[in-house]
C-alpha positions in Angstrom: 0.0 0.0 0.0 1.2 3.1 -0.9 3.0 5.7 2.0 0.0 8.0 1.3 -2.2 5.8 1.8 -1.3 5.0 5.5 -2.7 5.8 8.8 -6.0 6.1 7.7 -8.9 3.0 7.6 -5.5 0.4 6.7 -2.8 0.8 9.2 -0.2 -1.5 7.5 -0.5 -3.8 4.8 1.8 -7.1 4.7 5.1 -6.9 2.3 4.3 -10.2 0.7 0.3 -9.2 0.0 1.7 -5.7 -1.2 3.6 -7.3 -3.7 1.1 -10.1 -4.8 -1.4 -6.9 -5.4 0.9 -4.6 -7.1 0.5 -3.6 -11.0 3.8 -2.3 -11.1 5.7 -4.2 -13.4 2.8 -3.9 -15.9 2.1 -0.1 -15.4 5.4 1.1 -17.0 2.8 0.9 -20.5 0.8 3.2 -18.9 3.1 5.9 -17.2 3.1 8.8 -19.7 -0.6 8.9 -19.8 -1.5 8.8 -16.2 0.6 11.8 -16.3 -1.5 13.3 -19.0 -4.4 12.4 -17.4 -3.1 14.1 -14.2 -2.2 17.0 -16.1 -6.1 17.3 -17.8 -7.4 16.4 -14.2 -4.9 19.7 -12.6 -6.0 21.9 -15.8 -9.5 21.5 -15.6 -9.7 22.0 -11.7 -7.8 25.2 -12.3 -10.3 26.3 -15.1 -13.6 25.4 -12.8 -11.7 27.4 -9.9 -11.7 23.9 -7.8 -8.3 24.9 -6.4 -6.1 27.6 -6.7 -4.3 29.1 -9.1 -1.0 29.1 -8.0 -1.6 25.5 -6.6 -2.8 24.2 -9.7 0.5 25.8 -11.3 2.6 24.1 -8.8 1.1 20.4 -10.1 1.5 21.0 -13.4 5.0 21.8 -12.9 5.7 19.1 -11.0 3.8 16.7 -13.1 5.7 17.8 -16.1 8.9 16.9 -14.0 7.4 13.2 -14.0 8.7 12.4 -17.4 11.5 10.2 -15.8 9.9 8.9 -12.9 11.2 5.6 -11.7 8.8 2.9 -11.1 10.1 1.3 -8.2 9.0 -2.3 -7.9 7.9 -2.0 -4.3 5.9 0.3 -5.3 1.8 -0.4 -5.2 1.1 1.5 -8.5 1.7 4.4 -11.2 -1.2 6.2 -9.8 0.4 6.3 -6.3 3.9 6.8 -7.6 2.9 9.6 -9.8 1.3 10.8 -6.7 3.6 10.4 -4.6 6.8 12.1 -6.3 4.2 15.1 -6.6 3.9 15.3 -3.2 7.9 15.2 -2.9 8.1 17.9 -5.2 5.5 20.5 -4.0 4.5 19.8 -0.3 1.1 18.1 1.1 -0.4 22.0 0.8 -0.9 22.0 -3.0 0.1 18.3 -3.7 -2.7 17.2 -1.0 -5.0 18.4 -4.0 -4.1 16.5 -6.6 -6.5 13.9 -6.3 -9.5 16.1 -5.8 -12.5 14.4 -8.1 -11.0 11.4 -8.9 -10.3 7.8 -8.4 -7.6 5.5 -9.2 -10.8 3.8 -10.8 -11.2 6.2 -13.4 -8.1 6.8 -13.9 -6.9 3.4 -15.0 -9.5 2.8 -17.0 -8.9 6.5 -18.7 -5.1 5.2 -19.1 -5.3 1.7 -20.5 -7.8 3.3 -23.3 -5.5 6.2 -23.9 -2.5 3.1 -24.2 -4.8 0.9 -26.5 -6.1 3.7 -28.9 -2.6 4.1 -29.9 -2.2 0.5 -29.7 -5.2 -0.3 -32.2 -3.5 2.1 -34.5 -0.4 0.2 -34.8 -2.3 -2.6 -35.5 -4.1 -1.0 -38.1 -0.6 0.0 -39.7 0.4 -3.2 -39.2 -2.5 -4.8 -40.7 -2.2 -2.3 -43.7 1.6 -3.3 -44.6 1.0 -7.1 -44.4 -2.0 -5.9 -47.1 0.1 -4.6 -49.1 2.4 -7.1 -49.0 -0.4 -9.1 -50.2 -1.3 -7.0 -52.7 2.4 -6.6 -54.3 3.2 -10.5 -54.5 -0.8 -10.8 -55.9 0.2 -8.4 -58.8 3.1 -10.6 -59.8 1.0 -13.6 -60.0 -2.4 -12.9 -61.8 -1.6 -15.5 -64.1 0.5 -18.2 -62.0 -2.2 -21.2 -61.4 -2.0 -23.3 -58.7 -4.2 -25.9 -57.7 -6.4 -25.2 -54.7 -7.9 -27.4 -52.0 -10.8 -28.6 -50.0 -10.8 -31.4 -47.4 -6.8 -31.4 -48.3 -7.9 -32.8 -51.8 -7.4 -31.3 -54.9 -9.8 -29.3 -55.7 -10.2 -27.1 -59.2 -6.9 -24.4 -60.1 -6.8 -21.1 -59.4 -4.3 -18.2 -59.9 -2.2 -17.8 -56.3 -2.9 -14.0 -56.6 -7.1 -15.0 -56.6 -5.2 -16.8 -53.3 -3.7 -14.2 -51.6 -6.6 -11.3 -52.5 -8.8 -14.1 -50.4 -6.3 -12.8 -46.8 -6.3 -9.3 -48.3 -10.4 -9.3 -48.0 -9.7 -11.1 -44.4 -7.2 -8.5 -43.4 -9.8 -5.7 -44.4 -12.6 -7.5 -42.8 -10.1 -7.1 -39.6 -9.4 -3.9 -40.3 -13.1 -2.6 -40.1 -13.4 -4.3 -36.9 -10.0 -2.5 -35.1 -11.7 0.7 -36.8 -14.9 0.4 -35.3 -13.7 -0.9 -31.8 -11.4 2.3 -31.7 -14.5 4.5 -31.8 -15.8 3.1 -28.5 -12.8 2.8 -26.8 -12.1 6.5 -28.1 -14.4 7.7 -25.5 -13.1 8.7 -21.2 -14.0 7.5 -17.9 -12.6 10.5 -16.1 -14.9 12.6 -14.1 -16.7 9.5 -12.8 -14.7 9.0 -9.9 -14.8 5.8 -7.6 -18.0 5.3 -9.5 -20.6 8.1 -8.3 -19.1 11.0 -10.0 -18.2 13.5 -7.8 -20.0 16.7 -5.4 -17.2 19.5 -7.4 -18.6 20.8 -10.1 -15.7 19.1 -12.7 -16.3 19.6 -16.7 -15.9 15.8 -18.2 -16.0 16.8 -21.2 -13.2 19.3 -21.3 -10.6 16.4 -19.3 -11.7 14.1 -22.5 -10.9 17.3 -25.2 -7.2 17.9 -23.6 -7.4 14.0 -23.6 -7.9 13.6 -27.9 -11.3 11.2 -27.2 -14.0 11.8 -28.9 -16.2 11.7 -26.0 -17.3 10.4 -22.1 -18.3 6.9 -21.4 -21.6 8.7 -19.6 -22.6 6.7 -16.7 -20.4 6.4 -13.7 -20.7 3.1 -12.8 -20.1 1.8 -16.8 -17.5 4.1 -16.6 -15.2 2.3 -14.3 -17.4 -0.9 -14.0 -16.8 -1.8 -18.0 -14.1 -3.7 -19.6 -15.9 -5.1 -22.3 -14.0 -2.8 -24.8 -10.7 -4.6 -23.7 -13.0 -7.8 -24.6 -14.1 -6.6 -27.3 -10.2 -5.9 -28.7 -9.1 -9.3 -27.5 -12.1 -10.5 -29.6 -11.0 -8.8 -32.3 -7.2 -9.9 -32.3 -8.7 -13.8 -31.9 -10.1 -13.0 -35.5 -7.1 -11.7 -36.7 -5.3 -14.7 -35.0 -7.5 -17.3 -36.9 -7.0 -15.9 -40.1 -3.6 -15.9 -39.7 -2.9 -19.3 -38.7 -4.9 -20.6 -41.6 -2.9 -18.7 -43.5 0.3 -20.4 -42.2 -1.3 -23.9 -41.6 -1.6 -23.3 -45.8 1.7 -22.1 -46.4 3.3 -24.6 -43.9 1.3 -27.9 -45.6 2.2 -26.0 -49.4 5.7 -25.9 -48.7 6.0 -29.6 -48.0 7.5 -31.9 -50.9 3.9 -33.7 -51.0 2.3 -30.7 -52.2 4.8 -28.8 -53.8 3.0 -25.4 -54.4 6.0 -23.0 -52.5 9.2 -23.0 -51.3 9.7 -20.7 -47.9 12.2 -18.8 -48.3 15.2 -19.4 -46.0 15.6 -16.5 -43.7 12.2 -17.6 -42.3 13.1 -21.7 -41.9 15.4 -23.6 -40.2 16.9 -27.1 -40.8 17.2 -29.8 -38.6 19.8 -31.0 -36.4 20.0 -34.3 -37.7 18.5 -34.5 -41.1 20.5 -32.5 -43.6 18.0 -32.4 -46.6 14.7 -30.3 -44.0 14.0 -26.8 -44.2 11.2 -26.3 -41.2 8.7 -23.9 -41.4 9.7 -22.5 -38.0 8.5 -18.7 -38.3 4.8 -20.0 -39.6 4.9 -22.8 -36.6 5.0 -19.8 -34.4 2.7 -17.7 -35.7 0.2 -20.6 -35.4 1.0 -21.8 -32.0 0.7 -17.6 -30.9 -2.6 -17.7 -32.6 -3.5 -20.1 -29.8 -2.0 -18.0 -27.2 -4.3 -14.9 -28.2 -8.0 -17.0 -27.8 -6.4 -18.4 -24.5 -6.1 -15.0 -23.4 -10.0 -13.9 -24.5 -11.2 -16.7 -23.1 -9.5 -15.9 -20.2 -10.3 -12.6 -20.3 -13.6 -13.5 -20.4 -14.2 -16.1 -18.0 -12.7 -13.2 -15.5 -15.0 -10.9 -16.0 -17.5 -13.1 -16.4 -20.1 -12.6 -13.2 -17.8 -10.1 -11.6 -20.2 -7.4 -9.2 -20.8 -4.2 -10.7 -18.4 -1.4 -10.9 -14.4 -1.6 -9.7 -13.1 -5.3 -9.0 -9.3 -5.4 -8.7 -9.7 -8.7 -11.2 -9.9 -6.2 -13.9 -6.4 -5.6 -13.4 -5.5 -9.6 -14.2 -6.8 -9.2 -17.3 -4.8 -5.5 -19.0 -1.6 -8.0 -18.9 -3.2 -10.0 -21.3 -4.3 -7.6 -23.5 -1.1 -6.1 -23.9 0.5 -9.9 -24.8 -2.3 -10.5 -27.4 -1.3 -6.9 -29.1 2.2 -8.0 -29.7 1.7 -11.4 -30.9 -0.2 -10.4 -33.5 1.8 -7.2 -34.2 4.7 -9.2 -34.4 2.7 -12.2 -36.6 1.6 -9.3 -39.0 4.7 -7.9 -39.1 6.2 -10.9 -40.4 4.1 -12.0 -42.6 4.2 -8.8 -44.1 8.1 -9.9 -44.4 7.4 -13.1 -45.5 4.8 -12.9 -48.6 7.3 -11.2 -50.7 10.0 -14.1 -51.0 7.4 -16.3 -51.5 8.5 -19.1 -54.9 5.4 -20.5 -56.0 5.5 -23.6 -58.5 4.6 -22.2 -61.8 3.8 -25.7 -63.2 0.5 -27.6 -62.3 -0.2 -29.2 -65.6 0.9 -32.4 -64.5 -0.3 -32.6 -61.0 -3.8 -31.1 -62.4 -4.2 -34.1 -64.8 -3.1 -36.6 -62.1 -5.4 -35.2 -59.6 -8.1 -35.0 -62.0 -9.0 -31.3 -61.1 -10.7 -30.5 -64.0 -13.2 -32.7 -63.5 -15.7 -30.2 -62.5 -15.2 -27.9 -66.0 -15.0 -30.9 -67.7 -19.1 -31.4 -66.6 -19.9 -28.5 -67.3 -19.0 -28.7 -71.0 -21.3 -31.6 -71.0 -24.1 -29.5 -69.5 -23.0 -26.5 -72.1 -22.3 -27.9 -75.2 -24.2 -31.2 -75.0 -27.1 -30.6 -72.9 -26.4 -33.0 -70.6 -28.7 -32.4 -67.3 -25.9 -31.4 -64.6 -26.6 -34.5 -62.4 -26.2 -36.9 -65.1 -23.2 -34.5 -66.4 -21.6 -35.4 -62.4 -22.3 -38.7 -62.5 -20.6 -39.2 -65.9 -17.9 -37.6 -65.1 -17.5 -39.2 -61.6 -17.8 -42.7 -63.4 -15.2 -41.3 -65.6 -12.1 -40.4 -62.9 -13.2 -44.0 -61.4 -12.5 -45.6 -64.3 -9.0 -44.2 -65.2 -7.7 -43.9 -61.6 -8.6 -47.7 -61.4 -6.5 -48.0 -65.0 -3.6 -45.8 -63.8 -4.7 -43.1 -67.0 -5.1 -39.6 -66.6 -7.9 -37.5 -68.4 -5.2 -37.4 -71.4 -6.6 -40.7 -72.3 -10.4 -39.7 -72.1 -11.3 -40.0 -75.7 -14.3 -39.7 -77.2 -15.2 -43.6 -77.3 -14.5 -44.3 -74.3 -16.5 -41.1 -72.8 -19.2 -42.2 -74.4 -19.5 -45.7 -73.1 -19.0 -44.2 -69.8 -22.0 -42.0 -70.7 -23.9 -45.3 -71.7 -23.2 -47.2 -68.4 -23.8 -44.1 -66.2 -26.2 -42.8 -66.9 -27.9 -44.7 -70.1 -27.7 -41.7 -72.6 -25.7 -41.8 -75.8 -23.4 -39.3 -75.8 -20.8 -38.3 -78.9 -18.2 -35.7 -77.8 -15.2 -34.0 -79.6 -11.6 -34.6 -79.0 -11.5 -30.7 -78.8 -13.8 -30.3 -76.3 -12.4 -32.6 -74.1 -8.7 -31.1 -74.2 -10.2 -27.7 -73.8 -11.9 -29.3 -70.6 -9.3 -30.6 -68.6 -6.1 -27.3 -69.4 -6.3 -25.9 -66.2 -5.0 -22.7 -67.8 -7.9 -22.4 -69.9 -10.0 -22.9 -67.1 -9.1 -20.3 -64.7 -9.8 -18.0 -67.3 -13.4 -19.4 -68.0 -13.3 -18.0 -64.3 -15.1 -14.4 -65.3 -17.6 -14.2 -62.4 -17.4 -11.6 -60.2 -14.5 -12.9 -57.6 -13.6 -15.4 -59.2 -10.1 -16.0 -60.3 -9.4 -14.8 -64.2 -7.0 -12.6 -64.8 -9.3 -10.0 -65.7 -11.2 -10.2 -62.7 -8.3 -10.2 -60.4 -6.8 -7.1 -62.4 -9.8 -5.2 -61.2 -9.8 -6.9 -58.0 -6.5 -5.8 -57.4 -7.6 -2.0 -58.4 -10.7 -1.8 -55.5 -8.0 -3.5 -53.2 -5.2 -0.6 -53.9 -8.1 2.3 -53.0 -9.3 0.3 -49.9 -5.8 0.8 -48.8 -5.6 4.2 -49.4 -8.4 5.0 -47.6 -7.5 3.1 -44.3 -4.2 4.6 -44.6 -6.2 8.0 -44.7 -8.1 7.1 -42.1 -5.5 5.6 -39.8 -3.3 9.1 -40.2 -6.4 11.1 -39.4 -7.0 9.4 -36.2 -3.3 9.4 -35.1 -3.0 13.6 -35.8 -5.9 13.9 -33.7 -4.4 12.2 -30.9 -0.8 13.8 -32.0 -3.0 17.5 -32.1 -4.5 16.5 -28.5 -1.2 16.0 -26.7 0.6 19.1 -28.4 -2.7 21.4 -26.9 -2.2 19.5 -23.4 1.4 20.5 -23.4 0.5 24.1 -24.9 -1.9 24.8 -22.1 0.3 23.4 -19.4 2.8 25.7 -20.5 0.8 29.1 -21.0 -1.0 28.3 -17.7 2.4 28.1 -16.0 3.6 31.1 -17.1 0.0 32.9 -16.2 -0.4 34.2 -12.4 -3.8 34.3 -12.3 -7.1 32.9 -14.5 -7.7 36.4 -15.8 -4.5 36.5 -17.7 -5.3 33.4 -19.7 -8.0 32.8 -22.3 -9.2 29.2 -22.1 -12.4 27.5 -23.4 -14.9 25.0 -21.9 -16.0 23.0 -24.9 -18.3 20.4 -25.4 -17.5 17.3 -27.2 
């Protein structure tokens, strides 16, 4: 417990419990804006003629000599230590006031969102340059086919950049999410106090403006009671972590011999210590194993809030930790995956695996339905009968010829059925196919091409949006500091001009 906090309803508090309590270690995040906050708290006081003048210069002074302040690990908190060295600095007279009309509740709640707005936009950044990472290695491979996958089997081919636009939706898909969970956690708790508000007559609204939010959280007791925007974040990186490790559960199974589609580059493998001919997909292995790490922490998060009692529980403070730890795994899984993509080989040759797999077996119906009038069903069943019959004879659909399609057809399905040689070859090039592909989304080059154009102005505009939001913040603190300053160098409230807005 904290020094000033003695000799009043808690006489002593136990070394060992003190420590077990204490935030310490994980309030260095959080230092520079409790003194912000401190500073907002000290201005508006002086504004609403709280406390005095001079007093109120004398704690922003020594606030703004808090810059360095050590967090000692004995300590109970940054609220206290901030405290605490202000009451060092200017005497219990003035510094006695410094925690008129406030709480550490509000105050760490008003701190943790300050900390995770710039947070969110880091992610978004991050997010952004693994985009267009994306985007780049897409551009270079409209026309590369690979062959894709469901259930692990081959499936029908596609180009690998129709592959990669698929995580560039995902990502945006995320992006709109940390967007629109910035606006609510954009909004400040201070002013509500323990959780009743306060008797002073404080202005809420102008702590939040010297702040940068763009508004209060209203109620008192949601104020400090609420961490549901932290769960909502957490929520919102276990999205981000499941994309991601599909996305390396797909690279890590493509880059093995068996399938063949890409070669990792090296700086992001390893070989083994043993067997001279692997190259591990070490990088990707941890990226999916931190994926798990971040929906262990919301579920965790979650299942300690879950049926907490309303307003301030000291459980909330178990659960910042992990907020903080999901943030940089997937910063740092972002980050190299945005590293990654670029060095990517893919196997420009599928012709053979195609015909082996019999990929094409789903265009190759639909020829039958197009050109022949074959009902699709029957078309399916043919074609089915088909890959049975040449898988069992070791063949490939190279030796589907006309004759032997149309006995097929016979036994199948009881039609007669006389097909061109033509029509079959043009059938079963994968090429050819993925350019049959026209439908909006789908995987033509000329689809992709425009694809690839929406995709470059999405990016622009959440890069737009993403410097917006940071100048506003950026704008916020320079005004804190501004007013800080002018107010120190002003004697009285009549030589100063300030302004009581409403958000």
């Amino acid at each position: 417990m904290s020094k000033v906090l003695h000799g009043g309803r808690i006489s002593s508090i136990r070394k060992d419990v003190a420590k077990f309590t204490s935030s310490i270690k994980d309030d260095v995040k959080l230092s520079k804006a409790v003194i912000d906050i401190n500073k907002a708290h000290v201005i508006m006081l002086m504004e609403q003629k709280i406390i005095k003048w001079p007093d109120g210069a004398k704690l922003l002074e020594a606030l703004s000599k808090c810059t360095d302040i050590k967090l000692d690990s004995s300590a109970e908190d940054v609220h206290m230590t901030v405290e605490e060295a202000v009451l060092k600095d200017v005497g219990w007279e003035a510094g006695g006031n410094l925690h008129i009309a406030k709480s550490r509740n509000d105050q760490v709640a008003t701190a943790i969102r300050m900390e995770l707005r710039k947070n969110l936009l880091s992610l978004m950044l991050s997010a952004i340059q693994m985009q267009e990472s994306l985007w780049e290695t897409a551009e270079k491979h409209v026309k590369t086919v690979i062959l894709e996958y469901t259930h692990l089997q081959p499936a029908q081919p596609v180009t690998f950049a129709h592959y990669l636009l698929s995580h560039f939706d995902a990502l945006e898909r995320d992006l709109q999410r940390l967007q629109e969970t910035y606006t609510r956690v954009n909004l400040c708790p201070m002013g509500a106090g323990a959780l009743a508000t306060t008797s002073f007559p404080i202005n809420r609204e102008r702590v939040a403006e010297l702040l940068g939010f763009s508004g209060i959280v209203e109620n008192s007791i949601d104020a400090v009671g609420s961490r549901d925007f932290i769960l909502e974040t957490t929520a919102v990186l276990t999205l981000i972590a499941v994309n991601l490790s599909r996305l390396a559960e797909d690279l890590i199974v493509w880059s093995t011999p068996d399938f063949g589609v890409i070669e990792l580059p090296d700086g992001f493998t390893s070989t083994s210590s043993i067997m001279p001919q692997k190259k591990n997909p070490e990088v990707l292995e941890v990226i999916r194993a931190r994926a798990s790490h971040v929906l262990g922490d919301f579920v965790a998060s979650a299942a300690a809030l879950k049926s907490l009692p309303s307003t301030y529980n000291l459980d909330f403070q178990e659960i910042t930790p992990k907020l903080w730890e999901s943030i940089e795994s997937i910063n740092s899984s972002l980050d190299m995956f945005a590293k990654l993509i670029p060095n990517l080989k893919v196997s420009a040759d599928v012709s053979s695996k195609a015909l082996t797999s019999f990929s094409a077996a789903t265009e190759l119906a639909n020829m039958l339905v197009r050109k022949y009038n074959v009902p699709f069903r029957s078309a399916h069943k043919i074609v089915g009968s088909l890959v049975k019959l040449l898988i069992e004879s070791k063949q490939t659909f190279l030796d589907a010829t006309p004759e032997l399609l149309q006995k097929v057809a016979q036994d199948a399905v009881g039609i007669k059925l006389i097909v061109s040689a033509e029509d079959i070859s043009a059938s079963i090039d994968p090429f050819k196919i993925v350019e049959t592909y026209k439908v909006k989304g789908g995987p033509a080059s000329t689809e992709v091409e425009r694809a690839l154009v929406t995709r470059k102005q999405h990016m622009a505009l959440s890069k737009s949006n993403v410097s917006k939001m940071k100048q506003k913040i950026s704008r916020a603190e320079s005004k804190l500091e501004s007013t800080v300053h002018s107010y120190l160098l002003s004697a009285s409230p009549e030589n100063v001009r300030f302004k009581n807005s409403n958000l």
